[in-house]
N, C-alpha and C positions, 0 to 999 in steps of 0.2 A: 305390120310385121307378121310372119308366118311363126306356124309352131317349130318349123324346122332351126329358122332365125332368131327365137325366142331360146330356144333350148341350145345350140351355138353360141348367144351371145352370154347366157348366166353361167356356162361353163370358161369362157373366154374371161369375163371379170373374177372369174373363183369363187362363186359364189356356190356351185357345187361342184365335186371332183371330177368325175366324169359327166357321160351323157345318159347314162342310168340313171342317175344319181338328178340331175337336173330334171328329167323327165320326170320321177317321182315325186321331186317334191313340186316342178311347175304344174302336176297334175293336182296334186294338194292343194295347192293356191287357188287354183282354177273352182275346184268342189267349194272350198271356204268362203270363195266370192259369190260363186252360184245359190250357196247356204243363207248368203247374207242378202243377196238381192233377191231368193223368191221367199223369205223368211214371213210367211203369214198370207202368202199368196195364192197359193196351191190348195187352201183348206186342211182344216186340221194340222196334224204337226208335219211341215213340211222337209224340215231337216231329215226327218227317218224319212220321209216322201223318194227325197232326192240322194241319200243312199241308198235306199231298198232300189233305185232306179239305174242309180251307177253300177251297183253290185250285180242287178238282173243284167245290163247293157255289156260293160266289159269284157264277158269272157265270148259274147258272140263279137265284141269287135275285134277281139286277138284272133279267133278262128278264122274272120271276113278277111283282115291282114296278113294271113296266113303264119303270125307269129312275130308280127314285126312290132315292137311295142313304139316306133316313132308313126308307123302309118294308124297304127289302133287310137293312139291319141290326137291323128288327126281326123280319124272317122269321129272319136268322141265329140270333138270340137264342133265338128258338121253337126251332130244327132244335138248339141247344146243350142245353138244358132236355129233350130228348126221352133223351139221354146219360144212363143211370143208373152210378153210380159206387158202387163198394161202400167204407168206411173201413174200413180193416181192425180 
């Protein structure tokens, strides 16, 4: 599924009202799952790790997207997927 499809279809069931609306929170989801899968992995506390990392990241992906909050959330997705994670 793409993010374009992902954010289409949570608005299509109602689960949020618009596509603003869906992007913010499927962004939300995305950070709480990312929170929970490197959670002790990154060294030290990695929750502050991985928003001090969103927060640096973000405004140069909005800039890169020229302002487009659906293309910025799918550079973010690219810059997550680049993240190799080992399971123990």
């Amino acid at each position: 599924m793409t993010v374009q499809g992902a954010v289409d279809d949570a608005v299509k069931k109602g689960t949020y009202p618009d596509r603003k609306a869906a992007i913010a929170g499927l962004t939300k989801q995305l950070i709480d799952y990312q929170k929970g899968v490197l959670k002790g992995k990154l060294g030290g506390d990695s929750v502050s790790t991985i928003e001090k990392m969103r927060e640096e990241l973000w405004p140069s992906l909005m800039k890169q997207a020229g302002g487009d909050e659906d293309r910025a959330a799918r550079l973010y997705a690219e810059e997550m997927k680049k993240i190799s994670i080992q399971e123990p």
